[in-house]
C-alpha positions in Angstrom: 16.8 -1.1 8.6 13.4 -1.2 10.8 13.5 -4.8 12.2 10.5 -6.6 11.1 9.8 -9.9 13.4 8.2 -13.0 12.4 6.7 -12.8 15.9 4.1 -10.7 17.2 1.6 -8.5 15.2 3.5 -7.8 11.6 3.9 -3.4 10.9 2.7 -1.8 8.3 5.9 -1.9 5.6 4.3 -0.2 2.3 0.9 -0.2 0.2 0.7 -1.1 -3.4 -0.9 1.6 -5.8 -1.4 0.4 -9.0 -1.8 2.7 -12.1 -2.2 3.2 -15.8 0.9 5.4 -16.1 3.9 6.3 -13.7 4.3 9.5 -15.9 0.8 10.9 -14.5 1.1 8.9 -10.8 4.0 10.9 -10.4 2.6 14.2 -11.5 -0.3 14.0 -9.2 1.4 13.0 -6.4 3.9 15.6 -7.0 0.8 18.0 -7.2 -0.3 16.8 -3.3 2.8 17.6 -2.1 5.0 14.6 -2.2 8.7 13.9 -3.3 8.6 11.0 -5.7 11.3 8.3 -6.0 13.1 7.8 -9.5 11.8 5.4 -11.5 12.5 1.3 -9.9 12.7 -1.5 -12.5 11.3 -4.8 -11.7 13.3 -7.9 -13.0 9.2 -9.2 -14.1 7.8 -6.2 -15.9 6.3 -3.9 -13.4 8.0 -0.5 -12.0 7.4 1.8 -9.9 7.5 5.3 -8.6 7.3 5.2 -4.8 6.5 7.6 -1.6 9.0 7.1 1.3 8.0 8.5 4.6 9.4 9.2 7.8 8.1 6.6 9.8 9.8 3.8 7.7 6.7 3.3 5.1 6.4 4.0 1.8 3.4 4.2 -1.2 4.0 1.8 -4.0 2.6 3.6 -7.4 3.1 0.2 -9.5 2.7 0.1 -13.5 3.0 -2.3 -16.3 6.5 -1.4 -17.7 7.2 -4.3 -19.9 4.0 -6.5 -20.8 5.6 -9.3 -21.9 7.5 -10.2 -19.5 4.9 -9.4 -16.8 2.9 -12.2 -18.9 6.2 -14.3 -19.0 6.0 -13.6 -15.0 2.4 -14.5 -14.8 3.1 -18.1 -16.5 6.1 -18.5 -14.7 4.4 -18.5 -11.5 4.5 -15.0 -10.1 2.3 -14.3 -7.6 3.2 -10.7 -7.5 2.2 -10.0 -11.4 -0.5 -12.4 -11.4 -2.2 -10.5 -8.5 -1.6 -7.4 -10.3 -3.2 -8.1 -12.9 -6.5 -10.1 -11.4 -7.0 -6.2 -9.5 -6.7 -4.1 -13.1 -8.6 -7.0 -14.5 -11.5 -6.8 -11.6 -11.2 -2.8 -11.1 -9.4 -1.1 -13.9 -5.7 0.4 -14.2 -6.0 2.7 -11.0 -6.7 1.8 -7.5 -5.3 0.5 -4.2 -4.4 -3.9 -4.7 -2.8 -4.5 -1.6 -1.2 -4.0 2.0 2.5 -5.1 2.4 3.4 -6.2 6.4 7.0 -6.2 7.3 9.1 -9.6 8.4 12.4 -11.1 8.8 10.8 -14.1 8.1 8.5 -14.4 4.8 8.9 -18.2 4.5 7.6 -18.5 8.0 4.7 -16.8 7.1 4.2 -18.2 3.8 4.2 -21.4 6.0 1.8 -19.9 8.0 -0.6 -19.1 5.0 -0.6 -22.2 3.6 -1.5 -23.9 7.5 -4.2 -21.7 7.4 -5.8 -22.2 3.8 -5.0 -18.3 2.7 -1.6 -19.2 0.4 -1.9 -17.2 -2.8 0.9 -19.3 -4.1 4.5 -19.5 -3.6 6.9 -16.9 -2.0 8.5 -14.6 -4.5 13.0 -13.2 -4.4 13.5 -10.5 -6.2 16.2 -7.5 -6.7 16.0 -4.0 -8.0 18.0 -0.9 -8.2 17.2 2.3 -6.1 18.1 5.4 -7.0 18.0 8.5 -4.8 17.6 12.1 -5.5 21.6 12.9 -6.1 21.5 9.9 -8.6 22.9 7.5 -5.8 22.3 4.0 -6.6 22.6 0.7 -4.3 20.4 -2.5 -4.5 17.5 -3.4 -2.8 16.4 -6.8 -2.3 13.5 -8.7 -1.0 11.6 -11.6 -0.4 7.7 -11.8 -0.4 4.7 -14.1 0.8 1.5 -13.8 0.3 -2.2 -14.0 1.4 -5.5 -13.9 -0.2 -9.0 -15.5 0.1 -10.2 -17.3 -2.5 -12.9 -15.7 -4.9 -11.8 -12.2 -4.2 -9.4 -10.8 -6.5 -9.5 -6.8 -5.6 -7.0 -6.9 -3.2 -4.4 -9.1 -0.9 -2.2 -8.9 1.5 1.7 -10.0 1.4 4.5 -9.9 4.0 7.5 -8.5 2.9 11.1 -9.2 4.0 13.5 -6.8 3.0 16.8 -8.7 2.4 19.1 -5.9 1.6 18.5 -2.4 2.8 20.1 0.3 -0.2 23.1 2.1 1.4 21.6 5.4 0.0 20.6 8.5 1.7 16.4 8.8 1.9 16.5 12.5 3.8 15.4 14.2 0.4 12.7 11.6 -0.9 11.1 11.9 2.7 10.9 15.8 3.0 7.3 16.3 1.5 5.9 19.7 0.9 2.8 18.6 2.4 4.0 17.7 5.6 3.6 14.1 5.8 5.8 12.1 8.0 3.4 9.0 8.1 0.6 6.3 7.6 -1.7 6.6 10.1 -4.5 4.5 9.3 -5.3 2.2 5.9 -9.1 1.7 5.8 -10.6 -1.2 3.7 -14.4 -1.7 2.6 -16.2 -5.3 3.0 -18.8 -6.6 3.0 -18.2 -9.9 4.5 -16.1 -8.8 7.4 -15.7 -12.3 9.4 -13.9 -13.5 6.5 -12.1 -10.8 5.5 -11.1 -10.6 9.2 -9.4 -14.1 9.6 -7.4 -13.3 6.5 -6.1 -9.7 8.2 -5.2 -11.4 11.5 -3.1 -14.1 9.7 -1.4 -12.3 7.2 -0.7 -9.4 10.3 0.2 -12.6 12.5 -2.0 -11.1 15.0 -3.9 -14.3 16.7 -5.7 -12.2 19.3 -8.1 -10.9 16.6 -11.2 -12.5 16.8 -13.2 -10.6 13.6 -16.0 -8.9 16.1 -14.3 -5.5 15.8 -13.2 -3.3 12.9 -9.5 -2.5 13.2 -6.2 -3.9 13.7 -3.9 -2.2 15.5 -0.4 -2.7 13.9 2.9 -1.6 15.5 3.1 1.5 13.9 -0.7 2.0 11.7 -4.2 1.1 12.2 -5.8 -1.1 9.4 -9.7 -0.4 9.8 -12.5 -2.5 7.8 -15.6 -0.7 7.0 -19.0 -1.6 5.5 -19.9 0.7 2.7 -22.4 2.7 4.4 -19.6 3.5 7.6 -17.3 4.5 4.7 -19.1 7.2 3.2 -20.3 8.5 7.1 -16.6 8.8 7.6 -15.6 10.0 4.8 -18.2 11.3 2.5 -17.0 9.5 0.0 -19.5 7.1 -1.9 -18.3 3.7 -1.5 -19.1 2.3 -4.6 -20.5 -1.4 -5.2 -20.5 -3.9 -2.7 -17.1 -6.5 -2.3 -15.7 -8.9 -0.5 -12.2 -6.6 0.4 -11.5 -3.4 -1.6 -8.6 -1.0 0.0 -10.2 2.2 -0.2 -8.1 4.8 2.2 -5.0 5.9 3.6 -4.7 8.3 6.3 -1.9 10.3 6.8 -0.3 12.2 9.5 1.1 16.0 8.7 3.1 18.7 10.5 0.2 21.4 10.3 -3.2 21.1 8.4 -3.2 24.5 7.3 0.0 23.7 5.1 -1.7 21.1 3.7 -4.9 22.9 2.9 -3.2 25.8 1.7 -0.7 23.5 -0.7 -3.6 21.7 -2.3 -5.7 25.0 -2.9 -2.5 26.3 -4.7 -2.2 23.2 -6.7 -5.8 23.3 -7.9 -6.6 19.9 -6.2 -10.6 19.4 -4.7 -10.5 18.5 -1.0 -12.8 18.8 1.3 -13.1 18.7 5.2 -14.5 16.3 7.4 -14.0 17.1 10.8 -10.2 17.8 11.4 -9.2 15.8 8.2 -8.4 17.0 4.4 -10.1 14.4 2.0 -8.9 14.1 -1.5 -11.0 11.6 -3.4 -9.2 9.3 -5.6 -8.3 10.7 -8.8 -5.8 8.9 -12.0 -2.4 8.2 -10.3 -3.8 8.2 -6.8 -5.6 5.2 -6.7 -7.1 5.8 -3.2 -8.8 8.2 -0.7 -6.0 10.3 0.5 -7.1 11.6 4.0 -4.6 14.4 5.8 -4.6 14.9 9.4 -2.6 17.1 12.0 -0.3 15.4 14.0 1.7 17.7 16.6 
């Protein structure tokens, strides 16, 4: 297992995807060239259908498996539901709610959080069953903290401390068609930087921010904030109505662009090109722009 410190600047550990079905989150994703997990059962009513890559990150697909106890969840407390469900409330069942940071430390940070004004309640212990491609099973466990500003409920940020590492074999789930090996960058649109800013540099434990620029750099990603109008000059995407924090994009990094390219055109998925990048706009079960770029 990646160590994770509760000192220094936090890594990038996975993104949370939520979505209306798993059934069609993993058929697209399966269409842009990536091996999907097996189906994980939360003990609070969500599941999921995750993206592991090479570089120790992963995408989080996450659906309402069982609504009555993720509204058991909600009452009980549960950050991680009731966050959930403020984003499909605010935006719909398909998008991009949040940006997990790895730590070996989450009540530290959630100690941090609440110092700083930016608690989104109390830290969260769970356990679930994973499942890899031979059918494999071991138990993976964690333990979560989280961060939000007050007001905007389209996305947060937790830290996530991975208590038990499954003793399973990941070589299959991370061998994608389309090359990917990697989160590159995650880009978010604002408009009220400063704030969103301090938030970032807490939750990422990075003091050294100051909220004049527009990225963080993380250990092993860069997590960019954007006003609406940079977006769409980036990307050509249009970046919809103004927020206070929206997760829009993740870049990733692949073996050879022309794989990529010629994977997608075979599938019958739009992209285009901007510059030396692939963009896929967001589509049902992808609940974000997914960017492609080269990386010898």
């Amino acid at each position: 297992m990646t160590d994770r410190p509760t000192t220094g600047t936090h890594p990038l550990d996975h993104l949370v995807l939520p979505t209306g079905s798993l059934e069609v989150a993993r058929a697209r994703l399966t269409s842009l060239g990536f091996v999907v997990a097996p189906t994980g059962i939360h003990p609070f009513g969500t599941e999921n259908c995750c993206v592991f890559l090479a570089d120790g990150t992963y995408l989080e697909p996450l659906a309402i498996g069982n609504e009555q106890a993720a509204i058991d969840a909600t009452a009980d407390g549960n950050v991680f539901v009731a966050r959930d469900r403020l984003h499909r409330d605010s935006r719909g069942d398909e998008g991009f709610s949040a940006v997990a940071l790895g730590t070996d430390n989450a009540d530290a940070d959630h100690a941090r959080f609440v110092d700083a004004g930016l608690s989104a309640g109390d830290t969260l212990s769970f356990s679930r069953a994973f499942t890899d491609t031979s059918g494999k099973s071991d138990t993976a466990s964690f333990r979560l903290a989280f961060a939000a500003t007050r007001g905007a409920p389209d996305a947060f940020l937790f830290a996530c401390q991975r208590i038990n590492a499954p003793m399973v074999d990941r070589t299959a789930l991370q061998a994608h068609a389309n090359g990917a090996t990697g989160i590159l960058e995650v880009v978010a649109i604002s408009d009220q930087p400063a704030e969103q800013y301090r938030m970032i540099s807490v939750a990422a434990n990075d003091p050294a921010a100051n909220g004049e620029g527009r990225t963080f750099l993380l250990p092993n990603a860069t997590l960019s904030v954007l006003d609406a109008k940079s977006f769409t000059a980036r990307f050509g995407i249009p970046a919809g109505s103004s927020t206070k924090l929206r997760f829009a994009a993740i870049v990733f990094a692949v073996r050879s662009i022309d794989v990529a390219s010629s994977l997608l055109a075979a599938n019958a998925i739009q992209h285009d090109i901007a510059g030396t990048d692939i963009v896929v706009r967001p589509a049902s079960g992808q609940g974000a722009a997914f960017i492609f770029r080269e990386i010898p």
